[in-house]
N, C-alpha and C positions, 0 to 999 in steps of 0.2 A: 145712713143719710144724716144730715144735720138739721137739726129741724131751723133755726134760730136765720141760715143763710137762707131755707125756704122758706119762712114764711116772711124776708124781707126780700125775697123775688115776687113775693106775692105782692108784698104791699106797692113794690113798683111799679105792678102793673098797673094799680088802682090803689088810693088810700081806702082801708078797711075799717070796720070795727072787727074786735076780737070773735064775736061769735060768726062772724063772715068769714074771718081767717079759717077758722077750724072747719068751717061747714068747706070752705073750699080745699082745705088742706087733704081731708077727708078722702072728699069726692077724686082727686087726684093722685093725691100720695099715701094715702092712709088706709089701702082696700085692706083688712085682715088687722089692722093694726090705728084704729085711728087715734086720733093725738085727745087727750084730756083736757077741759075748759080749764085746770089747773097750770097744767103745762105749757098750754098757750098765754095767759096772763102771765105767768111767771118768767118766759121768755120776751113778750111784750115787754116786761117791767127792767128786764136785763138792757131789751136792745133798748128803751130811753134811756136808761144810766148810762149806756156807753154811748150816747148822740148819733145812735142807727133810726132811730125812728120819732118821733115829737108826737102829741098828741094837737089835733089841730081844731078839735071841736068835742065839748061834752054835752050829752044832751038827755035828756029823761030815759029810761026804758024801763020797762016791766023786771021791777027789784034797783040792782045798782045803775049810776047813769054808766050810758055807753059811751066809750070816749072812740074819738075816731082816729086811727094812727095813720102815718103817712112818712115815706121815709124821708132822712136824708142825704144830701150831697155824701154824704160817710157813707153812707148805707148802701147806696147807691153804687158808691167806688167797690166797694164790698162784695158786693154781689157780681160785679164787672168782672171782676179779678177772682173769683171762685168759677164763673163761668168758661171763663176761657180756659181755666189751668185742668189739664186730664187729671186723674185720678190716678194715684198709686195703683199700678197691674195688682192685683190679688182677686181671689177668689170671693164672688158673693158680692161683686160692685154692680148687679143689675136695677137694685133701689136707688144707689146715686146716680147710676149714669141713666136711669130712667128722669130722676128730680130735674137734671142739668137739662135735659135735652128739651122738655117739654117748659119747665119754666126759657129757655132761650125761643124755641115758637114764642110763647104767653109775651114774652117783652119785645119779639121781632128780632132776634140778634140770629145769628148765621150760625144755625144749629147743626149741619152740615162740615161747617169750620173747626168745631165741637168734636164731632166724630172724626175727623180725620186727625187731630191730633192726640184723641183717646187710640184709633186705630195703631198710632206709630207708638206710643207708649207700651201697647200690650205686645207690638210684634218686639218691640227690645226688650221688653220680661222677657216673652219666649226665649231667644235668643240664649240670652244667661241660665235660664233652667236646661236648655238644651246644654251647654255648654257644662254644665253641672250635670246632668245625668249621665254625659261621653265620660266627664273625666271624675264623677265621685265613687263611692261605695251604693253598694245596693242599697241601703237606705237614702242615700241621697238621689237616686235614679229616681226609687218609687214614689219620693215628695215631691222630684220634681215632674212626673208625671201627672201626679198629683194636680199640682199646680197648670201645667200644661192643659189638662184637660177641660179644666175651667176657664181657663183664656182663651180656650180653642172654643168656648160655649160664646163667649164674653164678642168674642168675634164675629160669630156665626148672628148675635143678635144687631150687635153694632150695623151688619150688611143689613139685617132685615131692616132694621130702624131708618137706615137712610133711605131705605129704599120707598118709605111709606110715610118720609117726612112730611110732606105736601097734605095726605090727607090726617097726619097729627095733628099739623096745622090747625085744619079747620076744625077738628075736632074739640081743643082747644082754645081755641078766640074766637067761640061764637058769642 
C-alpha cells in the first residue's frame, strides 16, 4: 500500500494535523502495522515539496507547534487518478484494494465503480495465467496456479466487499 497517496486521501477528506493523520491512518489501515510519527512527518514534508499538500495553519501544541495540512488541487488530482486506476492483478493486493475502497466511501466517490474495474483486471490476469499453465512447462503450470489461487482469493473478497459496501460506508464516515 502506499502510504503518501493515503494519507492525502485522508487529508481530502478533512485537513489534518499530523498526529490526526496517524491516529486515523492507524485506526484504518495500520491494524498490525501502524505507521511511525517519523514516517508521517517525513511523508507530510515530501508531499509539501511536491505541492500535494500546504500547511494552512500553525499553532502551539504540547512540544513542537502543530501545523495543520490540507491538500491541494495537485493532490487532489492525485488521489483522483490512484482511485479509479485497478491495481496490478498480483498476489497480496488485499492491503491496497482494502486502502482504495474505503478511502473512496471516506471521500463519497463510487466505490462499487472501483470494484468492478479491479474485478475485470484480475479476471484478464486469470486469463493469461490460464493460458500459461495450458500451454507452459510444469513449472510454469504450478506458478501459475500459484497465482490463480490468489486471484481466485482476491475475487472471492472483491464479491464480499461489494456486497457490504453500504454498511463500510457507514462505518467509515461517521
Amino acid at each position: 500500500m502506499t502510504v503518501p497517496l493515503t494519507l492525502l486521501g485522508l487529508l481530502e477528506r478533512e485537513p489534518s494535523h499530523g498526529y490526526d493523520l496517524k491516529r486515523d491512518y492507524d485506526a484504518f489501515f495500520g491494524r498490525g502495522k501502524p505507521l511511525s510519527f517519523g514516517q508521517v512527518y517525513s511523508t507530510l514534508s515530501r508531499l509539501t515539496r511536491d505541492g500535494k499538500v500546504v500547511v494552512s495553519e500553525v499553532g502551539p501544541g504540547e512540544g513542537p507547534d502543530r501545523k495543520r495540512y490540507v491538500i491541494t488541487d495537485t493532490g487532489a488530482t492525485e488521489v483522483s487518478t490512484w482511485l479509479t486506476q485497478p491495481v496490478e492483478p498480483e498476489p497480496h493486493l488485499q492491503t491496497t484494494l482494502f486502502a482504495k475502497v474505503t478511502l473512496s466511501l471516506m471521500l463519497g466517490r463510487p466505490a462499487e465503480e472501483y470494484l468492478d474495474r479491479q474485478r475485470t483486471a484480475h479476471l484478464q490476469r486469470m486469463r493469461e495465467l490460464t493460458e500459461l499453465k495450458r500451454s507452459g512447462e510444469l513449472v510454469d503450470a504450478l506458478l501459475a496456479d500459484h497465482g490463480l489461487f490468489h486471484l481466485e482469493a482476491d475475487l472471492r473478497w472483491i464479491e464480499l466487499t461489494a456486497s457490504r459496501l453500504d454498511a463500510l460506508a457507514r462505518e467509515v464516515t461517521k
